[in-house]
Backbone as CSV, one residue per row, in Angstrom:
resi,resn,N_x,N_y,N_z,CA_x,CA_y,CA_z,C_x,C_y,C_z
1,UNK,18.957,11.152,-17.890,18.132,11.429,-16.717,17.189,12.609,-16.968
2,UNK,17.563,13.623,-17.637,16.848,14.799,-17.808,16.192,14.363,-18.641
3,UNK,16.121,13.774,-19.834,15.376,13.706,-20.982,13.883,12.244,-20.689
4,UNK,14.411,11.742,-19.680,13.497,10.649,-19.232,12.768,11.352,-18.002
5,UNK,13.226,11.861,-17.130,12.670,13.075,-16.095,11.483,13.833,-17.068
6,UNK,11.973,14.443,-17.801,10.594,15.800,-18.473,10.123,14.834,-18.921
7,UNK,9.742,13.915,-19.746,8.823,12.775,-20.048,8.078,11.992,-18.926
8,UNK,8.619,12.345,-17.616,7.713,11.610,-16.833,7.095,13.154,-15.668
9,UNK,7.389,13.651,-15.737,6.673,15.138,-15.335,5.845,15.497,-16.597
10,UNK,5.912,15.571,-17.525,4.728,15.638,-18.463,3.646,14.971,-18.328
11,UNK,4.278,13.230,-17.793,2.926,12.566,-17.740,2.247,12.897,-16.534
12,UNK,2.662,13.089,-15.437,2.666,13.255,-14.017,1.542,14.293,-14.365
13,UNK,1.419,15.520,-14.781,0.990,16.296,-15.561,-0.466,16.025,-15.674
14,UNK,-0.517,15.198,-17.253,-1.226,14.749,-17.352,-1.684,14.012,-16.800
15,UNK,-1.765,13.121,-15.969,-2.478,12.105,-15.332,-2.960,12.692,-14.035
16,UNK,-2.376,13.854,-13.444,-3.037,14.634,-12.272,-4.235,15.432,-13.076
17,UNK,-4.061,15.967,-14.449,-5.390,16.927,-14.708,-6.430,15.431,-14.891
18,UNK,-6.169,14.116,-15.550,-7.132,13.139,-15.624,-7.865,12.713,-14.351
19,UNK,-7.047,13.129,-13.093,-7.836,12.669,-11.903,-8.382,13.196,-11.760
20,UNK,-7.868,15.084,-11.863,-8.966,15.705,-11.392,-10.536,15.488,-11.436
21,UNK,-10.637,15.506,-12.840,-11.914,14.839,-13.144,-13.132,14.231,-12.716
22,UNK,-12.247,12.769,-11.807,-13.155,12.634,-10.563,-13.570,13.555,-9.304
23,UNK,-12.663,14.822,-9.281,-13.601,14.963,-8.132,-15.016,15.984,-8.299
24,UNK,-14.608,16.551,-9.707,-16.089,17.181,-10.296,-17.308,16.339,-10.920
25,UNK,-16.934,14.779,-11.921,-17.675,14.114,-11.804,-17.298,12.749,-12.475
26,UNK,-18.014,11.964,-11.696,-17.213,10.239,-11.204,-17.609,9.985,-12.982
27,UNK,-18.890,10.383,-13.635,-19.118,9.985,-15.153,-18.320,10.242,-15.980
28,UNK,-17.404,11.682,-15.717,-16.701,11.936,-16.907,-15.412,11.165,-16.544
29,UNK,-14.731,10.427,-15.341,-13.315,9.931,-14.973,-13.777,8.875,-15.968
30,UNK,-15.300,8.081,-15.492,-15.168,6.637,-16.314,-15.247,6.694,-17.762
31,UNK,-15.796,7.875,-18.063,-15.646,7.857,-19.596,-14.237,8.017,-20.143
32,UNK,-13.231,8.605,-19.328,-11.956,8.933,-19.772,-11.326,7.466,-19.290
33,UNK,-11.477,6.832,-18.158,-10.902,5.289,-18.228,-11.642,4.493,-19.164
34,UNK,-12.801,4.608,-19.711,-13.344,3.775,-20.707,-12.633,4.320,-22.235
35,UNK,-12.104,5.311,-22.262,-11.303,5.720,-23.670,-10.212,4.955,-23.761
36,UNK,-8.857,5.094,-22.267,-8.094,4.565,-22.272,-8.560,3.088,-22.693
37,UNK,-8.609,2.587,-21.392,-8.689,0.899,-21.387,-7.603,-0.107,-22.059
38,UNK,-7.680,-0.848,-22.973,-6.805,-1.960,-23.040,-6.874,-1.500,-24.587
39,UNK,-7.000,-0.711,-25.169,-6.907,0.047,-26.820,-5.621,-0.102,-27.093
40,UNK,-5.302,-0.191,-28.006,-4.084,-0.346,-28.755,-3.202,0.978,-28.650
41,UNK,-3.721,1.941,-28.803,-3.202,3.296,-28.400,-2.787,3.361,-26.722
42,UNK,-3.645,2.995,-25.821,-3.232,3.004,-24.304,-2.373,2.116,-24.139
43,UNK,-2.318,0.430,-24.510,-1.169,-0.162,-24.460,0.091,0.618,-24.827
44,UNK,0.411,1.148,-25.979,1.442,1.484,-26.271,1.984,2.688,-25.330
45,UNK,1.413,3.151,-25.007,1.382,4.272,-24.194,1.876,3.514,-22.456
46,UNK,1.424,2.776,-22.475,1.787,2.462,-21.309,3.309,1.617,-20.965
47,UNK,3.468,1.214,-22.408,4.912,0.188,-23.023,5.912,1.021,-23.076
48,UNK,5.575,2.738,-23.551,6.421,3.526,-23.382,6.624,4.363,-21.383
49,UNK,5.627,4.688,-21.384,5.523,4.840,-20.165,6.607,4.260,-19.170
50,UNK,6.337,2.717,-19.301,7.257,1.593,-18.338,8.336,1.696,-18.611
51,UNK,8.801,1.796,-20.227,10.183,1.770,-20.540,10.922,3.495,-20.248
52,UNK,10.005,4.429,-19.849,10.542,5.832,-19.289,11.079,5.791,-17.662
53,UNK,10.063,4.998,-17.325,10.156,4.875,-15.739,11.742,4.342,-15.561
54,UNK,11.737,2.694,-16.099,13.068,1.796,-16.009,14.213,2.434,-16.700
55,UNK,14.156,3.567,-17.579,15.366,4.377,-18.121,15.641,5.176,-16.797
56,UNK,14.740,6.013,-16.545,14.973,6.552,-15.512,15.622,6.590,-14.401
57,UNK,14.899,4.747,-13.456,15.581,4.723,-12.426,16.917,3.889,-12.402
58,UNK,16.853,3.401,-13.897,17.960,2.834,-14.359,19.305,3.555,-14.150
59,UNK,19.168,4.847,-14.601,20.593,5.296,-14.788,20.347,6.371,-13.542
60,UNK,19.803,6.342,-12.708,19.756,6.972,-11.462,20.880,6.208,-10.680
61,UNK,20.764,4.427,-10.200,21.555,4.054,-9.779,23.117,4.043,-10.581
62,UNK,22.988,4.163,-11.548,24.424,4.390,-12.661,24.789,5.430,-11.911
63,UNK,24.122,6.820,-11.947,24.950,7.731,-11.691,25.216,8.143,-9.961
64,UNK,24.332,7.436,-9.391,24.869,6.854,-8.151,26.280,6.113,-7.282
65,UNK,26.245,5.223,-8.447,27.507,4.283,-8.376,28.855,5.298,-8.807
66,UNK,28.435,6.072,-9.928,29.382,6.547,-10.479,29.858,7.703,-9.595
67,UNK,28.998,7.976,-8.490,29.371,9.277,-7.876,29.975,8.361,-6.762
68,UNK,29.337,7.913,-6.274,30.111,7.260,-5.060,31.900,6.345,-5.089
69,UNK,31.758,6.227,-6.550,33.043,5.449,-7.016,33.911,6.837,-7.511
70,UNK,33.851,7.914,-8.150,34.801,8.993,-7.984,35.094,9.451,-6.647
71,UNK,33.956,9.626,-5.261,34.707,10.207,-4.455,35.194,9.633,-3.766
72,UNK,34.804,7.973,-3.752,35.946,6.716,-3.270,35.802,6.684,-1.356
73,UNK,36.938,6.570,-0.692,36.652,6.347,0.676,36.865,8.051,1.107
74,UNK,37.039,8.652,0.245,36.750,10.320,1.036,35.670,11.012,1.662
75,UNK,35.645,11.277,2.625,34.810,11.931,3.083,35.014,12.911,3.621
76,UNK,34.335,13.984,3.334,34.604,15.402,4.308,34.051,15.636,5.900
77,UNK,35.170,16.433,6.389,35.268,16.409,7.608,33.809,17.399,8.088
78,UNK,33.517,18.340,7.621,32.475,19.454,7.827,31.013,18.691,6.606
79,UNK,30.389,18.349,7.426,28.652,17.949,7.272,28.008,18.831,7.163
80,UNK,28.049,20.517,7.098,26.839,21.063,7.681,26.413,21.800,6.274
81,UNK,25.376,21.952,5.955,24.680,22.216,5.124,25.093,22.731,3.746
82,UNK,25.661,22.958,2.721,26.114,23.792,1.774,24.867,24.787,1.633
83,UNK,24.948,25.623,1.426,24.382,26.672,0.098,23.646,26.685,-0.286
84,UNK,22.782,26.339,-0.519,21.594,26.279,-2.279,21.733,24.862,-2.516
85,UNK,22.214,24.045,-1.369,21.775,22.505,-1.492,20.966,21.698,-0.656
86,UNK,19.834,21.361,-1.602,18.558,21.075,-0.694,18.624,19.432,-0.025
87,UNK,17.886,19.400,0.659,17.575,18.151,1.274,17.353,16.988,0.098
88,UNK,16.673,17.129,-0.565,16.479,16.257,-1.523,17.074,15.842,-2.518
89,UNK,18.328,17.275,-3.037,19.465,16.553,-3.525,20.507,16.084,-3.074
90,UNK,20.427,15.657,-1.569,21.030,14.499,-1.278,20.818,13.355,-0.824
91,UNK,19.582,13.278,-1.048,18.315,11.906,-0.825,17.171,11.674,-2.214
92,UNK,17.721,12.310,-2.700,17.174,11.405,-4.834,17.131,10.224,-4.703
93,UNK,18.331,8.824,-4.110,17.959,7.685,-4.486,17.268,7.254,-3.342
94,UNK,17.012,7.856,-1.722,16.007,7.264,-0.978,14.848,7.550,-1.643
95,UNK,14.582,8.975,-1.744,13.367,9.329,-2.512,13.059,8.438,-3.727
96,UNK,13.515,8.436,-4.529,13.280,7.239,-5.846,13.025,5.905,-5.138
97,UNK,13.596,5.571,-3.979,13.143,3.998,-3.826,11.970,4.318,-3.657
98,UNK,11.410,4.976,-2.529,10.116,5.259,-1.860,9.529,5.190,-3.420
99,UNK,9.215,6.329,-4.277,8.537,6.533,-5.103,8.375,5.314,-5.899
100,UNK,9.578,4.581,-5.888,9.093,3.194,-6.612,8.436,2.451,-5.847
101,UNK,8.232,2.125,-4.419,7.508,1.532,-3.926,5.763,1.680,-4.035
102,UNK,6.168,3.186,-3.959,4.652,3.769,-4.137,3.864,3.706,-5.240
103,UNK,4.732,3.856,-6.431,4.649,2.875,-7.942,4.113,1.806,-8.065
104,UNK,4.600,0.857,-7.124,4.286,-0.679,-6.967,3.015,-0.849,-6.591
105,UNK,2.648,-0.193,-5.304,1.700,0.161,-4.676,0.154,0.685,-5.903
106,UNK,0.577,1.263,-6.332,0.006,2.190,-7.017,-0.873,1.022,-8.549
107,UNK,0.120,0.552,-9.325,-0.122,-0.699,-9.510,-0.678,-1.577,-9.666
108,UNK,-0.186,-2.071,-8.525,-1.254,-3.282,-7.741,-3.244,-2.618,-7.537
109,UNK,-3.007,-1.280,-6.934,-4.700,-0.929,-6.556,-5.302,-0.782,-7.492
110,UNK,-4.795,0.026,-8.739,-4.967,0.843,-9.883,-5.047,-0.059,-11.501
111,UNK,-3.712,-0.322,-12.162,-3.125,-0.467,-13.162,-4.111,-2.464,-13.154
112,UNK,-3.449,-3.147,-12.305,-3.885,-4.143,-11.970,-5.450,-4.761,-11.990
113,UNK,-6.005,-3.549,-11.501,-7.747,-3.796,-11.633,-8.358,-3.086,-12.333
114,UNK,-7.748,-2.442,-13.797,-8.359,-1.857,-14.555,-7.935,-2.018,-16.158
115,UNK,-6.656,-1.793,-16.306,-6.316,-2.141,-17.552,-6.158,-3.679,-17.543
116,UNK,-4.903,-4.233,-16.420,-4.863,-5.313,-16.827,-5.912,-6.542,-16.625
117,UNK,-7.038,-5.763,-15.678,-8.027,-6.864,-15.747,-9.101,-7.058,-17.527
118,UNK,-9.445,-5.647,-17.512,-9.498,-5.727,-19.410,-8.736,-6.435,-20.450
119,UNK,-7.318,-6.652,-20.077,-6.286,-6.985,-21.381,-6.605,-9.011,-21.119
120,UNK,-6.947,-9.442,-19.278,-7.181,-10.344,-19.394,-8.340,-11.125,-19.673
121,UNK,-9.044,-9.948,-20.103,-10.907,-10.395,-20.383,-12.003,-10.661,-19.430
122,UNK,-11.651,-10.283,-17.887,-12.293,-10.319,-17.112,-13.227,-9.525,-17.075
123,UNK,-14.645,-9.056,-16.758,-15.593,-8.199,-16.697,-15.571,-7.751,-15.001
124,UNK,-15.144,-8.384,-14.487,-15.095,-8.067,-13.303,-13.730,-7.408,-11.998
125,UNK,-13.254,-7.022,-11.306,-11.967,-6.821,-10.709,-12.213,-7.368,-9.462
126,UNK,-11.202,-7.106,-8.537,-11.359,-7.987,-7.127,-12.473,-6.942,-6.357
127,UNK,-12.777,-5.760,-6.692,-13.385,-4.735,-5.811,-14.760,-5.333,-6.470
128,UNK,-14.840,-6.333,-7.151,-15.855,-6.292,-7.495,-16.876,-5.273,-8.836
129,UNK,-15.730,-4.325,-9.487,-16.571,-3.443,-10.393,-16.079,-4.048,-11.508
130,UNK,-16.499,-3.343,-12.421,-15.943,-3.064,-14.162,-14.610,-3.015,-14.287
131,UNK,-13.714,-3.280,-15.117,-12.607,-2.648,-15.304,-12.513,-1.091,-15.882
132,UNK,-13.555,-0.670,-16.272,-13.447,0.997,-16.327,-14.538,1.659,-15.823
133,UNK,-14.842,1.658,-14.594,-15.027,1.852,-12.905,-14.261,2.636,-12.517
134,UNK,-13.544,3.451,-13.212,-12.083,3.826,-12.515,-12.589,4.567,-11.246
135,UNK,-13.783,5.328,-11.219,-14.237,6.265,-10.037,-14.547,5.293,-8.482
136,UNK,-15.053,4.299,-9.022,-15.369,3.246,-7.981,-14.143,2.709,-7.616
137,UNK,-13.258,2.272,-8.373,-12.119,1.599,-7.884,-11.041,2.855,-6.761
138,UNK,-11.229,3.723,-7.044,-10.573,4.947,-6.597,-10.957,5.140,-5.546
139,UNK,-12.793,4.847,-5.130,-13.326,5.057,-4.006,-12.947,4.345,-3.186
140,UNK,-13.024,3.048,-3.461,-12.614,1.687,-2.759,-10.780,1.980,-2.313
141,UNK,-10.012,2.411,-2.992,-9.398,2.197,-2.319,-8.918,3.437,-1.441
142,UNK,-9.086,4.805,-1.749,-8.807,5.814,-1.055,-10.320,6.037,0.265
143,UNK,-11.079,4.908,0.033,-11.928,4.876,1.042,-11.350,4.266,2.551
144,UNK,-9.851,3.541,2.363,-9.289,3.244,3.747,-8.547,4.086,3.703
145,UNK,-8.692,4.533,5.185,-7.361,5.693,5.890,-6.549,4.930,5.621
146,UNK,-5.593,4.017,6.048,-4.895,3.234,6.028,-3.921,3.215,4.753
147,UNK,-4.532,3.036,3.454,-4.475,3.345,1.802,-4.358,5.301,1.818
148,UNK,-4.625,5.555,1.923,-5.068,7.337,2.191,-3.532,7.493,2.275
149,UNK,-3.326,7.025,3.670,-2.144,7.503,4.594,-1.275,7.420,3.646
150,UNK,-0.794,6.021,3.025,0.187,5.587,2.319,0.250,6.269,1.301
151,UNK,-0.680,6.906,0.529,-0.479,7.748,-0.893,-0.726,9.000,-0.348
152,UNK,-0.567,9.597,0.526,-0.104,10.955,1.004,1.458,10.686,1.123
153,UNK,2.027,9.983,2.143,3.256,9.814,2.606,3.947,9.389,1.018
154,UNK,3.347,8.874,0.015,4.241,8.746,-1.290,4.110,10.270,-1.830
155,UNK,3.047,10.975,-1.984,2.944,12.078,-2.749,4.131,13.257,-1.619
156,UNK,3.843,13.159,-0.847,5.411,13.879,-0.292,7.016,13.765,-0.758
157,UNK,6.946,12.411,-0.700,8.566,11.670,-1.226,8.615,12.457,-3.031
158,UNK,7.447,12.221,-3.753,7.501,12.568,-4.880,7.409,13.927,-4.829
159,UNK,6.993,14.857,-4.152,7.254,16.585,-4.065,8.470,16.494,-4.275
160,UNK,9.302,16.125,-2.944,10.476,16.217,-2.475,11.762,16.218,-3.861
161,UNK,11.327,14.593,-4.531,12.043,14.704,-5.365,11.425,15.251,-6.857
162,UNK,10.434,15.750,-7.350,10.329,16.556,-8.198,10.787,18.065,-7.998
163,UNK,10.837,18.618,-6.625,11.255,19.771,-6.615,12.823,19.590,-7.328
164,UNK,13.246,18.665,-6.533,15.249,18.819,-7.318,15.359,17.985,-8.410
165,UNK,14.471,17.284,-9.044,14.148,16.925,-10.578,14.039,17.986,-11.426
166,UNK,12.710,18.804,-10.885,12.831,19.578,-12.377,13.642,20.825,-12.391
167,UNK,14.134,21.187,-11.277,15.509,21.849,-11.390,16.422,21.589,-11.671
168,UNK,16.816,20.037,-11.114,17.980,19.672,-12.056,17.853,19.369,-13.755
169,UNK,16.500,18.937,-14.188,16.137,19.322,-15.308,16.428,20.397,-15.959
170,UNK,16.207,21.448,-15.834,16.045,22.730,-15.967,17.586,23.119,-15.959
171,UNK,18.199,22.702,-15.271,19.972,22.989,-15.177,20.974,22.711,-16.657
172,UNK,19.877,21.460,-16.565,21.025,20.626,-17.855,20.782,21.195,-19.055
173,UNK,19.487,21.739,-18.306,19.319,22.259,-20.173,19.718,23.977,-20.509
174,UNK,20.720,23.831,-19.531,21.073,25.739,-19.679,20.767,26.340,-18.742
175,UNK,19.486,26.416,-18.024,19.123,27.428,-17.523,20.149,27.556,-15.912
176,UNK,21.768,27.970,-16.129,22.034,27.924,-14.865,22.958,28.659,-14.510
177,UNK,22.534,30.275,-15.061,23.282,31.286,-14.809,22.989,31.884,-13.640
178,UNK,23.691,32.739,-12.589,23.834,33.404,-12.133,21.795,33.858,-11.678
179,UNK,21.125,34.469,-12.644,19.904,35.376,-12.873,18.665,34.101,-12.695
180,UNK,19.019,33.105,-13.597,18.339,32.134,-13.608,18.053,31.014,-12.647
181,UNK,19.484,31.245,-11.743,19.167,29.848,-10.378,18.129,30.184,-9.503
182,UNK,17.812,31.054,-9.247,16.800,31.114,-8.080,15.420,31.069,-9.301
183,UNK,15.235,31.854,-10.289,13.690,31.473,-10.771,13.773,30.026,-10.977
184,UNK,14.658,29.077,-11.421,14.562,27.847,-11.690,14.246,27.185,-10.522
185,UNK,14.642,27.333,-9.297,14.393,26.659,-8.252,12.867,27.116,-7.717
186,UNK,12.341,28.582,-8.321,11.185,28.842,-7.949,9.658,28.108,-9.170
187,UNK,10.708,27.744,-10.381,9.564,26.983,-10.894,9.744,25.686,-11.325
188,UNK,10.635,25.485,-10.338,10.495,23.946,-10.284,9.527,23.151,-9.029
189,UNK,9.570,24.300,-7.959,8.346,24.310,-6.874,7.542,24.234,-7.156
190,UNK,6.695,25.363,-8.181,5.440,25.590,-8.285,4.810,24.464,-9.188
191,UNK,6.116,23.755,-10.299,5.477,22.624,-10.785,5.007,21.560,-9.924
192,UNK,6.253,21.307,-8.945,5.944,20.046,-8.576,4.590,20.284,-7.602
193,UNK,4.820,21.749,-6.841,3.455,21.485,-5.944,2.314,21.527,-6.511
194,UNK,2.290,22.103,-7.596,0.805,22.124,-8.696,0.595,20.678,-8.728
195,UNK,1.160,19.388,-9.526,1.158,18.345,-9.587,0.765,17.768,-8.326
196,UNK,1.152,17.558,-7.145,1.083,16.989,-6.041,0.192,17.394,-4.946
197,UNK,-0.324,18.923,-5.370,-1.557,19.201,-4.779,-2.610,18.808,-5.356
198,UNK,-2.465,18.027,-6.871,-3.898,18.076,-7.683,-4.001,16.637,-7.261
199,UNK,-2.762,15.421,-7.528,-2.857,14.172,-6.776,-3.484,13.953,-5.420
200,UNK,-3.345,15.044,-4.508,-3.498,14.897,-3.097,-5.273,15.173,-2.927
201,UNK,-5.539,16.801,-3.785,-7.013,16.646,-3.654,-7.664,15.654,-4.390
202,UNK,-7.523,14.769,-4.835,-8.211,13.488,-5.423,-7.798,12.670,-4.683
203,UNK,-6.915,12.172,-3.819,-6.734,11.065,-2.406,-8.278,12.034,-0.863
204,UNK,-8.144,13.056,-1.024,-8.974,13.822,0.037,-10.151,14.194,-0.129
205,UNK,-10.070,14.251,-1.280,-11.854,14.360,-2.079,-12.635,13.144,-1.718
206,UNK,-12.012,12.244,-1.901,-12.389,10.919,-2.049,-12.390,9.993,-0.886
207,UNK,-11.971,10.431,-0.065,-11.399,9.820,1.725,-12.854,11.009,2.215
208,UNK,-12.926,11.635,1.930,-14.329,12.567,2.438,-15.557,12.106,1.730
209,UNK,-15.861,11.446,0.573,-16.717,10.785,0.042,-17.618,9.688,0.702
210,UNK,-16.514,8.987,0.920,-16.196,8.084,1.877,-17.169,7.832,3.277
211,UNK,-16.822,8.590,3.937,-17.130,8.726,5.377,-18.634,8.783,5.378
């Protein structure tokens, strides 16, 4: 989980500084979706990519099952909050569904009308552009509130659970002494909100374009 986690916060990473891009200028996004595209290098990249994601949420439900099957029909009598235990680490696998939905979502608007319309030789997508259009396709679809709404309400679910990702990241790999729990929990914030504020001003940049 940790080792498939920092591989997908790296990309997360990267693919928020690639959006940025568009909102300083729509020429340099398409030149960077015209690099990617359907290249032998971006395929593979994306083969690994998929197979990070499905490791991921793969053994999420493993260790789901596995928690719920050690503590069996027990349940504790006192509900109320522990300690230094956040909301989100006890909603990881709602959060992960959401985020996979939003994945799906994501997909379908994105992945769907750009690479894979290239890999199928189409010159055209359903929006009607290029397949490396990426600025136009972006417009089109963060041009409905409606679309807007939905990839705000995902980029929340994904705060939520990157905040107790890359802390729990950060745990496994040592950092979880005494001195170290609170900076870890303080830069596991600042990652995820760095990431999810740079996603969000490219959904708002672009919903203001728009209008």
């Amino acid at each position: 989980m940790s080792i498939s986690g920092c591989f997908l916060v790296l990309f997360l990473a990267f693919h928020m500084c690639m959006n940025l891009a568009l909102v300083f200028s729509a020429e340099a996004y398409n030149a960077i979706c015209e690099f990617l595209g359907a290249n032998w290098y971006a395929l593979v990249g994306t083969a690994v990519l998929a197979a990070g994601v499905l490791v991921h949420f793969v053994y999420a439900f493993i260790l789901t099952i596995q928690n719920r099957k050690a503590r069996g029909n027990i349940r504790y009598a006192v509900t109320a909050k522990e300690e230094g235990v956040s909301w989100a680490s006890k909603n990881m696998l709602v959060l992960g569904v959401i985020v996979i939905l939003g994945l799906l979502l994501h997909l379908k608007d994105f992945w769907a009308q750009m690479q894979l319309v290239e890999i199928l030789g189409h010159h055209t997508n359903s929006y009607g552009l290029a397949p490396t259009d990426g600025a136009g396709a972006t417009l089109a679809v963060f041009g409905n509130p409606v679309f807007s709404a939905l990839y705000i309400v995902w980029l929340v679910a994904l705060w939520f659970h990157l905040t107790h990702g890359v802390w729990s990241m950060l745990h496994t790999m040592g950092f979880n002494s005494k001195v170290w729990m609170k900076r870890v929990k303080c830069i596991a914030n600042i990652v995820a909100t760095l990431i999810i504020a740079g996603f969000m001003l490219v959904v708002v940049a672009c919903f203001i374009k728009t209008l």
